[in-house]
N, C-alpha and C positions, 0 to 999 in steps of 0.2 A: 683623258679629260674631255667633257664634250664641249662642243664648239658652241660659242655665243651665237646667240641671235640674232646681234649685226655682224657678225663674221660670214655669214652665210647667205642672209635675207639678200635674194633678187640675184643670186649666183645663177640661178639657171634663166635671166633675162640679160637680151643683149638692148641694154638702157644704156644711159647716158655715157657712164661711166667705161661701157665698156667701148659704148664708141669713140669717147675720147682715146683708149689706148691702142683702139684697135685702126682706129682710121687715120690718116692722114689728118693735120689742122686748117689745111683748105676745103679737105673734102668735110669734112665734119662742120665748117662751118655753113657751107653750101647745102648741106643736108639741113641743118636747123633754121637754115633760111625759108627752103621748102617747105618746112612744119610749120614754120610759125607764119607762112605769109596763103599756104595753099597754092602756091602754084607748081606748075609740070617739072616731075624731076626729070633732069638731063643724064642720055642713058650712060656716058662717061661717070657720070658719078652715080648712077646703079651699079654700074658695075665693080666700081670700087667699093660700095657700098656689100655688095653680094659677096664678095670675095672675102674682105673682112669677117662678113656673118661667117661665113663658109667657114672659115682658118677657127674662128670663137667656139661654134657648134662641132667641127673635129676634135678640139680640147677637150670641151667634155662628152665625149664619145659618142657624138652623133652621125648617125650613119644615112637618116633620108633627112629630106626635108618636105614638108605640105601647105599649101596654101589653105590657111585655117579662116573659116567661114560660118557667117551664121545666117541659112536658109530660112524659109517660112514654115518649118516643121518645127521651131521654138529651142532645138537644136544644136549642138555647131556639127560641122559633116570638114571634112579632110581627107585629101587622097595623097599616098605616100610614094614620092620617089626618091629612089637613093641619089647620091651624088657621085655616083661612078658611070666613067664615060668607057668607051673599049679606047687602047693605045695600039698603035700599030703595028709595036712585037705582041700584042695578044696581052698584053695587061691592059689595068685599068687603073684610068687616068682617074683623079675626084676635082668635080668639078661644079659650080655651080653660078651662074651668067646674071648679068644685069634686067636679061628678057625673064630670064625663069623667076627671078624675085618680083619683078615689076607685072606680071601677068601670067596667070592660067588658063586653064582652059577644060574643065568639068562638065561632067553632062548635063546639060540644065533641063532634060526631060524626066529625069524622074523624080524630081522635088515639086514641092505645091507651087502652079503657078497660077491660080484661078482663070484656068481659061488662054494664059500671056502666050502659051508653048503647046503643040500638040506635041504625042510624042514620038516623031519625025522629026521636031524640028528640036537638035539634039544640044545643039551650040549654045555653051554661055560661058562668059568669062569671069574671071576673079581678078579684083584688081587690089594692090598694096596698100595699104592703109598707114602711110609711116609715123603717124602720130598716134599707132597703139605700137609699143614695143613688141618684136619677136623673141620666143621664150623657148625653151626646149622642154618637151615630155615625151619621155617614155623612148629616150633616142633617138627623136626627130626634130626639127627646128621646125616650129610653127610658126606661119608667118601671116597674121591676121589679114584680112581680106576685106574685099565688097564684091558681093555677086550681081549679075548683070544677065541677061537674055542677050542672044545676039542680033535683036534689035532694039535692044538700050534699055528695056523697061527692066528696074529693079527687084528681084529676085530676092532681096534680102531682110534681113533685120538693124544689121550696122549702118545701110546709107541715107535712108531718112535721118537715122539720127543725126548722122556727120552736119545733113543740109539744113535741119533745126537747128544746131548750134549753131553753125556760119551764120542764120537768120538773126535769131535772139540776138548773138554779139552785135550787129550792124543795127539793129535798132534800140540795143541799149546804149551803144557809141552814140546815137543821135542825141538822145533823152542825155546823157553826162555833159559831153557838148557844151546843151546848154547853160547846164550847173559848173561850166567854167573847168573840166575835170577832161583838160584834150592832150591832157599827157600820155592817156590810157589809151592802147593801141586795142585792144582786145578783150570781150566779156566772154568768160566759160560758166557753163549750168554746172554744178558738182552734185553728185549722186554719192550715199551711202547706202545700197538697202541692205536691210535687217532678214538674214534667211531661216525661217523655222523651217525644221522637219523630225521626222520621227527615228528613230532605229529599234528593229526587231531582232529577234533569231533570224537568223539565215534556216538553219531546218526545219524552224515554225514555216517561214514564208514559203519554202518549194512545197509545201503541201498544201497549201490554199492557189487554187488556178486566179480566185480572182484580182488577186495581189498582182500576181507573175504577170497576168494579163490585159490588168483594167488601174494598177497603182493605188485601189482602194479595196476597199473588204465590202460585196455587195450584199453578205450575210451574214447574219453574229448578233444574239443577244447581249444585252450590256450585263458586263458582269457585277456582281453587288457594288460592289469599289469602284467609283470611275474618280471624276476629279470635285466631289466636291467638301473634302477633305482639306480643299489650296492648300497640300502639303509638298505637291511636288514641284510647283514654280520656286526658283531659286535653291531648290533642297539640296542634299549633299549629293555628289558626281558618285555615282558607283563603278567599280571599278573598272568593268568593260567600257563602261563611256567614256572616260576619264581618259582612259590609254588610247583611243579612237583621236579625242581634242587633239589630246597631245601631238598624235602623228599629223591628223591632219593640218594644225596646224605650222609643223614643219616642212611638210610639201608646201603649204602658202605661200608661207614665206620667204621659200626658195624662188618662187614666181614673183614677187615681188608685189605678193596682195598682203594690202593691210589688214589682218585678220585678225582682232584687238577684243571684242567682248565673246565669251560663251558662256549660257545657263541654263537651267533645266528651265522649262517650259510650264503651262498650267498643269495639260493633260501628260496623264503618266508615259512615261516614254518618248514624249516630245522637248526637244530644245531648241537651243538659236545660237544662230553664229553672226554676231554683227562686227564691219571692218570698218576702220577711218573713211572718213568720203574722202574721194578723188572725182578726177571731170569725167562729166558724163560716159564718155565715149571709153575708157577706162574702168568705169565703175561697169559697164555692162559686160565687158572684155572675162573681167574679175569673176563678175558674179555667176559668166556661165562655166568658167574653170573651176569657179568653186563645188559648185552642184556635183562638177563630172569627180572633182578629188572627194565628194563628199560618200561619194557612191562607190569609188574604186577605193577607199581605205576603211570603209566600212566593211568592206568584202575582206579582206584583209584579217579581220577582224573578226570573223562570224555572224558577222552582222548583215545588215538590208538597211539602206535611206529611204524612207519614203519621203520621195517629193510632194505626192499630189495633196491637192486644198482639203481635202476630208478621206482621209483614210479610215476610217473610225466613226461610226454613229458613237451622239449620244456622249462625246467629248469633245472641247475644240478642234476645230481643224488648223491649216497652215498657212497663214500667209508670209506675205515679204513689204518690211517697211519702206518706202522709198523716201528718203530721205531727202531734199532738193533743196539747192539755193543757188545763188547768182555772184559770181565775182568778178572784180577786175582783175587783169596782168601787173599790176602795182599790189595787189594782196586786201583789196578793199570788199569786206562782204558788204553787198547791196541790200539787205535784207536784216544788218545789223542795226535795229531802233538806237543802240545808244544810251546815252544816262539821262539824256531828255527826248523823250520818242517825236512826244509833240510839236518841238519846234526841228525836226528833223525834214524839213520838206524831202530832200531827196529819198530818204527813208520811204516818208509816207507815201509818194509817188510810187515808188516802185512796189507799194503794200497795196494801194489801190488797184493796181493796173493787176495783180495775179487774183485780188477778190473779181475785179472785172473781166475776169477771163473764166475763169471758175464757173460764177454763176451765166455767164452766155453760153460756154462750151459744158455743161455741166456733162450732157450727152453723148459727148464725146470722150470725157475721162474715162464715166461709163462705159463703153462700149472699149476703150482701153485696156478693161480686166474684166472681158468678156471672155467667158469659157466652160465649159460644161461642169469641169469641177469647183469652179470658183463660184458656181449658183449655186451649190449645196453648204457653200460655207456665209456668203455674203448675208447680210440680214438673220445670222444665227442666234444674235447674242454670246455670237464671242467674237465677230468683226462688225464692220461698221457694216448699216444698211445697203439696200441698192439707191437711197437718195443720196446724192451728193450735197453735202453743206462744210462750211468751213468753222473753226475752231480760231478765233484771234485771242483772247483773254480776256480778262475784267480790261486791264489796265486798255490793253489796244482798241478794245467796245469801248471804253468811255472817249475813249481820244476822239475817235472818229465819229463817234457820235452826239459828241458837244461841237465838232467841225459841221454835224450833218444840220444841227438845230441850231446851233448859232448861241451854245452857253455855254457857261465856262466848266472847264476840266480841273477838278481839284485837283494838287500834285500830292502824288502819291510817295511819302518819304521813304526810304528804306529802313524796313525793320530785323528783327532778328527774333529768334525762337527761345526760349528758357525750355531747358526739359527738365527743370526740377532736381538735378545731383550737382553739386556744387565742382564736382571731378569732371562734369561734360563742360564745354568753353560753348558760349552760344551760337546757335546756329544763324548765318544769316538767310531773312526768307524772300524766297522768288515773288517778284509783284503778281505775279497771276500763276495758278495751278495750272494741271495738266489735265486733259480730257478723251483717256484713251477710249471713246466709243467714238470719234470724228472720223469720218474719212477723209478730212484734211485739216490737217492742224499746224497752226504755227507754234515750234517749241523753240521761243529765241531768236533763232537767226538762220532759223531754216522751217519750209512746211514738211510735213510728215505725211505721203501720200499713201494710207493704210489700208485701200482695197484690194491692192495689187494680191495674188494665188501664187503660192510658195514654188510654183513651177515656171511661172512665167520667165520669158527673156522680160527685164526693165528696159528694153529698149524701145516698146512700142508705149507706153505709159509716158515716159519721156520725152519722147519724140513731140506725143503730143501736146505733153505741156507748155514744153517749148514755145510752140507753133503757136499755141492761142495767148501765149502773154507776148511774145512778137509781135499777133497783132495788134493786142491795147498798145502797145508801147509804141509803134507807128502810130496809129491814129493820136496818139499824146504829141508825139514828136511834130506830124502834120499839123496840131492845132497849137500849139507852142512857139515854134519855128517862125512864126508869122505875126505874133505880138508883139508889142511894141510895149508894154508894162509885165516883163515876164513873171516877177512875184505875185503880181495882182491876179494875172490870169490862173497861174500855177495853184494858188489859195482855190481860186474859183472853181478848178477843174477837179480838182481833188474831193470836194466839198458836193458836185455833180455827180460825180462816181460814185460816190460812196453812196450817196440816196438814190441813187437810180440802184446798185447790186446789193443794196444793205442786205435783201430779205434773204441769203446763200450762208449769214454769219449766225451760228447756232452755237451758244457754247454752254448747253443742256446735254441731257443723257440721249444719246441719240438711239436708246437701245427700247425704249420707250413706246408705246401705243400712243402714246399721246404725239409724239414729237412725228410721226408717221401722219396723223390726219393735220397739225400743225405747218409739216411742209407740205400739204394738198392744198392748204389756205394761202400758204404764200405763192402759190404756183411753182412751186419746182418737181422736176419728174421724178417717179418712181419706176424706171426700169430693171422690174423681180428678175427676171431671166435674161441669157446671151440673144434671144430670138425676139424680147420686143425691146435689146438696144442696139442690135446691128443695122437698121434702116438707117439709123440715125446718119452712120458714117457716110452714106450715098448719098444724103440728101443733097440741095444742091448748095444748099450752106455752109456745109464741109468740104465738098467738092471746088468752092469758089476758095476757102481759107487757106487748103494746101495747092491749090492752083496756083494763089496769088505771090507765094515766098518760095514754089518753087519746090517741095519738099517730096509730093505727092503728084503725078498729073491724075487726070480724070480717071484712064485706064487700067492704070495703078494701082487707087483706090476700090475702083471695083474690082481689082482680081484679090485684094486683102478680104475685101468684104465676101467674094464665093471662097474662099481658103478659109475664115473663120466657121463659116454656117458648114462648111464641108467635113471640119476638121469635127464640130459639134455634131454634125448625124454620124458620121466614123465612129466616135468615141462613144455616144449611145448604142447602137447597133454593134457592137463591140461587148459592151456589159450586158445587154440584152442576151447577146446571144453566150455570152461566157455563165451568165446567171442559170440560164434552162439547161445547161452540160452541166454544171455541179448540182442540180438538182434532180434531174433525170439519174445523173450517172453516181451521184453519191447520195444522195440528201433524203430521195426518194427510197433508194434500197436500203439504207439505212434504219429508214423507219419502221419500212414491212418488216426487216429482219428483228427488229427488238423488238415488235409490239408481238410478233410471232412466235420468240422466245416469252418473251412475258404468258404469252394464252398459254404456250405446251407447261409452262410453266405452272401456273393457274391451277393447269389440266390434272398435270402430277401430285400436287399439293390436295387438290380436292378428292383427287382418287385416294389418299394417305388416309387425309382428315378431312372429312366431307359434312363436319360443322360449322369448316372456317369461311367465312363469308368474304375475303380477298377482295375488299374493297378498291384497292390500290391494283393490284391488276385488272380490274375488270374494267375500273374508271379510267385509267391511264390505257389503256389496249381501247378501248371506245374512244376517246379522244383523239389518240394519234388516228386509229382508222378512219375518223372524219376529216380531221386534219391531211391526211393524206390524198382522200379524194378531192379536196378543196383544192390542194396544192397542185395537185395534179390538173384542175380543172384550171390552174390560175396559169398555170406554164403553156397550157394548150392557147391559152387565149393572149399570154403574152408571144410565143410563136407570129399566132396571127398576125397581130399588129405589126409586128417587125419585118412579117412579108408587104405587107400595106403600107407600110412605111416604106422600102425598098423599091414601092412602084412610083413612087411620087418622081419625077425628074426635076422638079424645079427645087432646087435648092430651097428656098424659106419654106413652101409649101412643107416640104418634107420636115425641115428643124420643126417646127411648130406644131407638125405632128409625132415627133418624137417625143415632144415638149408636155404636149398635152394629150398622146395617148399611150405613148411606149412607156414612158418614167410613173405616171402612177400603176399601169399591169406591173410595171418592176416593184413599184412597193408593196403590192398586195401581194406579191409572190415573195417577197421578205420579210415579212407582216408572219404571212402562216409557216414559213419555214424558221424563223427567229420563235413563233410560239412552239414550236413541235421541239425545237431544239434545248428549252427547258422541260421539256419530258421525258427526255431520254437519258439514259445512264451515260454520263460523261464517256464512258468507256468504247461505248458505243457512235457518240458520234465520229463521222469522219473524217473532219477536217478542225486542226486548230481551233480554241474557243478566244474568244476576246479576251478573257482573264491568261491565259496561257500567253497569245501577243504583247498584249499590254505588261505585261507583270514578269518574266522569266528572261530579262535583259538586266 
């Protein structure tokens, strides 16, 4: 019989449960003390702490353990050591210390550190993270981390975030406070994102380099059939998919991720996997374990995950919803309007303060899901553009804006749907629809932050969101704090906010020409590419924001900022150069060779019957032979570029030139080799077609 679902779910985490039975009830209490308050754990109780892990991870037959970490390669990285010590008759002891759980010690020279580390200077440490549970895979107890330089500067992905939430909570405690709400010890941000990706053949994929080497397809005609049939979103699971969900999601569950919706997606071959939100710091934990079991059980399987944002001309590509809202330790969403939104001050306060973050840090969020593949998907019309504006509803536009003009808001009663068959019961309807073209949208009781690229850690989007409603929420708190009529002020402040950040609330088609020169009127930015929104992060406006809470120092910042533009010429100069090796070494000989059989061909036919006028080979063999020397001429001159690009040292200089002169040579040399490749006998092409990827899963 097979085992239920809660029979199992969160077996391979050592969570609460299992430290209740596995710890001591002083030591366990003195641990959750530490969790919930953040201060220094005491190394008598790591070690009892360790030791417990140790005894938990031997049960289910773990034999190392790793300090599991998420570097600036977008990543998580782990080094394995067993827990066997040598004994002094020559066996081996198994052992594992309060120092080895509470700290590492990794090479911090060969990970991105923009500039932090030369690489001599080899020291960095990992430190405990005890408010993400340790999990076991693959025989090892992983035990999540925060990476560090061994001069302090952060190295990682997980400890901004940790010091944003520390932030947000402390000055949402201020702003509650004063709404009389001082039972609440603690505010957490909670994240869901929503993961698309694709699956292929496993033996389609080893025979395309650019897949293997670049996570997208830098070549390929669109086959007759792509998606605009909308047969495959929500369509029936075929049977290799199906048996993939299924495992995958019982690895999940064994980790203790809530792994709750799966469906097929628009474009063929693509689907999504969305989990229950959890806090923040967990919800990132989650989603990079997700990605790695998405890709090890698809292999499994016969299959390949594509992660990255456009693997596929010519059909949607992939992003990742994130999901966000704000709660108290009493169980209170912050973000939940209520059955009367209007007279919800505290509601509205806390809805003001993320539109007024939003539209100040807009170029921030931006620069957030900043990445080389995320600009081929962003502004497709199949994700939101690169402006950022926000999504509230009918019902939440009119609240706030009979607050902002000073007239009244009619109340909107609650209605229900008739669908006409007397057997369906009526439906009841939502006060305001959904608008999936927003890059941020409120659905309810949470925003939906939908720029984010199906590959990203959600830790750096988060982070920053954090950080810029922290600071509207201080400055609320600082101007609050000090009045002597707080409803009065409270009405006032809200009603200032809102007409000062109104022009960020769009809840129009944002996919639109019009809603593009519409936000040029309003003044908000249009950052098309990673290279004119990474300045933003340096300026000194950013620099003073994550200064001031502590999250980011100065130096910090700018080593994020040469590790993104670093990570974007690598990643170009990569398909560059991976595009002119399948065209030279395949694509090219391919063509001489069929257009060659075509002429001997021609040749033979005409020597037979030397009436037939072989329109079709003579037209098709002329074609490819121009096509050919075009292609040829276009790879010599995409070459070039990517040496000229390679002499550039200063980091923007060079993005900017990849930007704007490597990626169009890359299109025109897929432009003529996409056209040469509907000329040629399927037989004869070399590499997998998009109809064979797309369609033979």
């Amino acid at each position: 019989m097979t085992e239920r679902v809660d029979q199992y779910f969160g077996s391979m985490v050592f969570g609460d449960r299992m430290m209740r039975e596995y710890l001591a009830k002083d030591t366990y209490r003195e641990l959750k003390q530490t969790i919930r308050e953040g201060k220094e754990l005491d190394i008598t109780i790591a070690n009892q702490v360790a030791h417990a892990m140790k005894e938990w991870a031997l049960s289910k037959g773990a034999t190392h353990f790793t300090h599991w970490f998420q570097p600036m390669t977008g990543i998580t990285a782990e080094k394995h050591e067993s827990f066997i010590s040598p004994a002094k008759d020559g066996s081996a002891l198994l052992e594992f210390s309060g120092k080895e759980l509470i700290k590492g010690e990794p090479d911090a020279s060969s990970f991105p550190s923009g500039g932090l580390r030369a690489t001599f200077e080899a020291r960095g440490y990992t430190a405990w993270d005890p408010s993400s549970y340790a999990f076991i895979k693959e025989n090892t107890l992983c035990i999540p981390t925060a990476f560090c330089s061994y001069s302090g500067e952060v190295l990682d992905k997980k400890t901004p975030l940790l010091r944003s939430m520390e932030v947000i909570s402390t000055q949402a405690l201020r702003i509650l406070k004063l709404f009389g709400k001082t039972e609440v010890k603690r505010v957490v941000t909670t994240v869901g994102p929503e993961q698309e990706y694709f699956l292929i053949d496993k033996s389609l994929y080893l025979k395309r380099k650019d897949l293997i080497h670049t996570g997208r397809t830098l070549l390929g005609a669109r086959p007759p059939k792509g998606q605009e049939l909308e047969d495959h979103y929500f369509g029936n699971l075929k049977s290799r998919v199906s048996a993939f969900m299924r495992e995958l999601d019982e690895e999940l569950w064994k980790l203790g991720i809530l792994a709750k919706t799966e469906h097929n997606e628009v474009a063929p071959s693509q689907h999504e996997l969305a989990p229950i939100f959890t806090t923040s710091n967990l919800a990132v934990d989650h989603n990079q374990l997700t990605m790695e079991m998405m890709k090890k059980t698809a292999d499994k399987h016969g299959l390949v995950c594509l992660l990255h944002e456009k693997p596929f001309a010519g059909v949607n590509g992939s992003g990742k919803h994130n999901n966000w809202s704000i709660s108290t330790d009493t169980g209170i969403n912050l973000l939940e309007p209520g059955d009367n939104p209007k007279d919800n001050a505290q509601f509205l306060l806390f809805l003001v303060a993320v539109i007024a973050a939003v539209d100040e840090y807009q170029d921030l969020l931006r620069v957030s899901v900043a990445s080389a593949g995320n600009d081929h998907r962003l502004g497709a019309n199949e994700a939101p553009p690169a402006i950022v504006s926000m999504f509230l509803g009918e019902e939440l536009t009119n609240i706030l804006d009979s607050l902002a003009d000073g007239t009244d808001c009619p109340c909107k009663a609650p209605s229900s749907m008739l669908l006409g068959v007397n057997l369906l019961p009526p439906l009841p309807k939502d006060t305001t629809d959904r608008n999936r073209t927003s890059p941020f949208a409120f659905t309810g009781n949470k925003f939906e932050f939908r720029m984010l690229g199906s590959s990203f850690s959600v830790s750096g989007p988060n982070f920053v969101l954090n950080t810029i409603i922290a600071d509207k929420l201080s400055l609320f708190a600082d101007q609050l704090e000090n009045e002597q009529d707080f409803s009065c002020a409270l009405s006032k402040l809200v009603k200032e906010t809102y007409q000062k950040h109104r022009r960020i609330v769009f809840n129009g088609n944002n996919y639109a020409q019009a809603w593009v020169e519409e936000a040029q009127k309003r003044g908000l930015s249009n950052l098309k590419s990673t290279v004119d929104a990474l300045p933003a992060f340096i300026s000194r406006k950013s620099i003073d924001l994550f200064s001031k809470f502590g999250v980011l120092n100065e130096t910090e910042i700018h080593s994020r900022y040469e590790i993104v533009l670093e990570n974007y010429c690598k990643t170009i100069n990569i398909e560059a150069l991976t595009m002119t090796d399948m065209v030279r070494k395949q694509i090219l000989p391919a063509l001489s060779s069929f257009s060659g059989s075509l002429a001997r061909s021609a040749q033979d036919k005409l020597a037979l019957v030397p009436a037939l006028t072989l329109s079709y080979e003579k037209s098709t063999v002329a074609s490819l032979s121009r096509l050919a020397d075009s292609l040829d001429s276009a790879v010599v001159e995409l070459e070039k570029r990517v040496v000229d690009a390679r002499m550039l040292s200063e980091v923007l200089q060079a993005a900017r030139y990849y930007h704007d002169e490597v990626l169009p040579a890359m299109a025109e040399v897929r432009s003529l080799s996409d056209c040469a490749e509907l000329l040629m006998g399927e037989a004869s092409y070399p590499i997998p077609t998009y109809e064979q990827l797309l369609y033979s899963v």
